[in-house]
N, C-alpha and C positions, 0 to 999 in steps of 0.2 A: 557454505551452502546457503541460499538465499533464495524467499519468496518476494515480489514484489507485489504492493496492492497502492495503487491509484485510488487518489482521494475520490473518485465514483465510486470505490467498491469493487471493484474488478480487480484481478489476481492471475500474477503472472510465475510459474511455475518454472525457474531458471534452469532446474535438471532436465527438462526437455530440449535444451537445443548445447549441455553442456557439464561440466563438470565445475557448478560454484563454489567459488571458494573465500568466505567469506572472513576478514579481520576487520574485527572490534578493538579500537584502541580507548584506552582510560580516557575520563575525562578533562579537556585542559583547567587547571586551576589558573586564576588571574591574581597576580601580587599588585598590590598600591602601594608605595612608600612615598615617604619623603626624607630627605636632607634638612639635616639639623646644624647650623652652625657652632661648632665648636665640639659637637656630641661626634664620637667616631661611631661609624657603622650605619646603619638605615634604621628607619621609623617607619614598621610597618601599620599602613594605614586602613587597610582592607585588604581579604581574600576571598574570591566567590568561584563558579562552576564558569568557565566559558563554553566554548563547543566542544561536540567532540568526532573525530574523524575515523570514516572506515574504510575498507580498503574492500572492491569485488574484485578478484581474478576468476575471468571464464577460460576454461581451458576448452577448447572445442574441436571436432572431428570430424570433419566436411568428408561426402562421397563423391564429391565431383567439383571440379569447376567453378560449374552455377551450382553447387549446393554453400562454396563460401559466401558467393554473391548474396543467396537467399538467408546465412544465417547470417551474415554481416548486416542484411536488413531488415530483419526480425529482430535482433537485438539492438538497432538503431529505433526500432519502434516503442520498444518497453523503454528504453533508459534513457533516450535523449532528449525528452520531452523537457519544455521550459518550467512542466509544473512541478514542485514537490511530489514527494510519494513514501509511501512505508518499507521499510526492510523486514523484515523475518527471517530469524537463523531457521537452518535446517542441521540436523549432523545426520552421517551416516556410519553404516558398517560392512564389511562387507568387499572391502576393497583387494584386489589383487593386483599384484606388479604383472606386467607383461614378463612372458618368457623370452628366452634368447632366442633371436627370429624371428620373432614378431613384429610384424609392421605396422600394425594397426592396435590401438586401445581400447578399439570397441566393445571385445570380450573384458577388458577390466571396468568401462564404464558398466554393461549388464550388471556384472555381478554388485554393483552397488544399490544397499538400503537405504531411502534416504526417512527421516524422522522427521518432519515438521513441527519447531517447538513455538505454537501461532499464541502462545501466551503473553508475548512481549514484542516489540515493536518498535523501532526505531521512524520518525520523517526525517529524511534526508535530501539534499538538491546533491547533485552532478557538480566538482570541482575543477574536474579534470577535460582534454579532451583528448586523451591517446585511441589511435585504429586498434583496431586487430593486427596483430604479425600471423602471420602464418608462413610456415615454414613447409611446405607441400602441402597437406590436405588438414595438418594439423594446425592448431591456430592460439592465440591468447591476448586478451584482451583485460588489461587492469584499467579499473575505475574506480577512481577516490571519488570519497562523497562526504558534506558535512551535515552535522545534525541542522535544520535550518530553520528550528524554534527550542526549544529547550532541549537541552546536549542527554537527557535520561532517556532511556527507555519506557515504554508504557506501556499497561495494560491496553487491547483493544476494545473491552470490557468495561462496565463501571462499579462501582462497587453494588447497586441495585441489582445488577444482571445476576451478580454470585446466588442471591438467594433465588434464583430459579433453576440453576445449573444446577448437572449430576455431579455427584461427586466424581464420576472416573473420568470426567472431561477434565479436572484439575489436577495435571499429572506434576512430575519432578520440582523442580525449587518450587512454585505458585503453592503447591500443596504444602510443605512445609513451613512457606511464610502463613498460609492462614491456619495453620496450627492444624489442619485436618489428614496430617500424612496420615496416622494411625487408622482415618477411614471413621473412629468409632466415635469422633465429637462432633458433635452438630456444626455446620457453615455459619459463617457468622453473620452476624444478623446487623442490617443499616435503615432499619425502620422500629421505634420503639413507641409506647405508649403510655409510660412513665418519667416522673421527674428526675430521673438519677440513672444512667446508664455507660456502658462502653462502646467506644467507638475503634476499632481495629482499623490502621492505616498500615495493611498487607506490605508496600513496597518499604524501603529503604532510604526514603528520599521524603525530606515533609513536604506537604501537601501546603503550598502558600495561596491562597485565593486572589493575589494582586499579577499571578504568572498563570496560573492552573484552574483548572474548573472542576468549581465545590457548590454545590447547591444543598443549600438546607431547608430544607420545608416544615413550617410549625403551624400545627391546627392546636386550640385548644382553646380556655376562657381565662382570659388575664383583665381583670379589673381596670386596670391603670396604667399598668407598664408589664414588660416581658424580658428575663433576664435571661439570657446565654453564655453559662461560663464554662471555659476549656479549665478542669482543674491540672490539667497537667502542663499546661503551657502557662495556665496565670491568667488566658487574653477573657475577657469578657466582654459581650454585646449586651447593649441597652436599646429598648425599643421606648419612646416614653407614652404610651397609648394602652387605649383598649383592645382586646380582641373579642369577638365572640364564636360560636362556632361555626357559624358560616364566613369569619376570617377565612385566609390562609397567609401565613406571611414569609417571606422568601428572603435568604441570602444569596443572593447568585452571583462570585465571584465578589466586586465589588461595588454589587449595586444592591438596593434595600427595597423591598416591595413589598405593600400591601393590596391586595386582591387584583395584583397587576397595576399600581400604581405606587411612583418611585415615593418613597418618605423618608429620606435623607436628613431630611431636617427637625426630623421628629427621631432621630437617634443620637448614640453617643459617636457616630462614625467611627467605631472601630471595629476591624476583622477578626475573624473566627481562622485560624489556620490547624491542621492535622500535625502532630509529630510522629515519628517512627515507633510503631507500635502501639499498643493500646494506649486512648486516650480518654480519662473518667468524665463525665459530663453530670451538670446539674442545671435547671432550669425553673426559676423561681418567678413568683410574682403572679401566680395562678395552677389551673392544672392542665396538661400535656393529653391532649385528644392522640395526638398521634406526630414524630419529627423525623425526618429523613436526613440522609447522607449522603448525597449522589457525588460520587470522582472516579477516577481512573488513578491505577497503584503505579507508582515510578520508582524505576529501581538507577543504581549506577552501573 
């Protein structure tokens, strides 16, 4: 079951012209080896995430004629576009087999609930190019599709958004990962105003700033220099300058910025990355006005 949204924002609701049906396969891992002379076996030299592939089958139910014509082109309008675009599972419940004699499924599509779970999100491009079969009024149509930037799923959300969201927006696995199933702990929080704090990276997947977007924002007064250390990864940023309060200064992804002005050259050039699950932070070399954490959660 699948919603689609188009990089404008617009949103295409697949249960209306059918019955989605959507497979999510694991993601491909990539092996590197080499051949060692004399040594039996391989020399594995690296393993990382490649893409990963999903499979829509619409199962569909035409009342005429020109009613395949029209959803054969409805559905060539949502899917066959040259652009990328988003996936969203749906499940449902609710389903019934037809009876014996039944010619038509349309009483079993009715009875179906569908669930929109708009927490996570796949881009994917079109791999494939198979028609529609239809077999009298009945029809199916599978489309493979590959992930067509990084193979994870993502929040469509950032981690900033969470702290304005209700809690009952954050339903099944999201609420568990940020630890708020119980309802009774407070949302987590990605703007602090002290030197020593947590950072919650919700998904499952680390958060690298040279693939993914990570923006950090530091206000405060640093004399001399400005320290950013991940204690849980080890990675530490050095800024070698002053700040004062009407600074702001910015990590965003992999570029270094003072009050919108690149200072690449006035660091230690290294990154700041997220690991899975909470991550301790301290910040030396002055005092913290106020630091952000803006990203989106990627799960496998």
């Amino acid at each position: 079951m699948a919603i689609i949204e188009k990089l404008d924002g617009s949103r295409y609701d697949l249960t209306k012209y059918g019955i989605p049906l959507l497979k999510v396969n694991p993601v491909d891992i990539i092996y590197d080896s080499e051949n060692v002379r004399g040594r039996p076996g391989r020399n594995r030299t690296d393993r990382y995430h490649g893409v990963r592939k999903l499979q829509l089958t619409m199962l569909l139910n035409a009342k005429s004629e020109t009613d395949t014509i029209i959803l054969r082109d409805k559905l060539a309008a949502i899917l066959d576009d040259v652009e990328d675009f988003y996936l969203y599972e749906q499940v449902s419940k609710g389903y019934k087999f037809e009876l014996p004699g039944e010619t038509s499924f349309k009483t079993s599509i009715d009875q179906l609930q569908w669930h929109p779970h708009m927490y996570k999100r796949w881009r994917v491009e079109r791999i494939n190019n198979d028609g529609i079969e239809w077999d009298g009024y009945r029809g199916k149509r599978v489309i493979e599709f590959e992930t067509s930037d990084l193979p994870y799923a993502e929040t469509p959300f950032t981690s900033l958004d969470i702290q304005s969201m209700e809690k009952s927006w954050l339903d099944g696995r999201l609420a568990w990962q940020l630890g708020v199933a119980d309802w009774n702990n407070p949302l987590p929080s990605y703007t602090f105003n002290s030197n020593t704090f947590n950072v919650l990276n919700g998904g499952n997947v680390k958060v690298d700033p040279r693939c993914m977007p990570l923006k950090i924002i530091l206000k405060g007064s640093f004399s001399s220099n400005a320290t950013i250390r991940n204690n849980t990864t080890g990675e530490v940023f050095i800024y070698k300058g002053s700040l004062t309060s009407s600074d702001t200064l910015v990590l965003d992804r992999i570029s270094y910025l003072k009050n919108g002005a690149h200072i690449t050259g006035s660091t230690n050039k290294k990154l700041i990355s997220l690991a899975k699950g909470n991550n301790s932070f301290s910040v030396s070399g002055g005092t913290v006005t106020s630091i952000s954490f803006e990203f989106p959660f990627y799960y496998l």
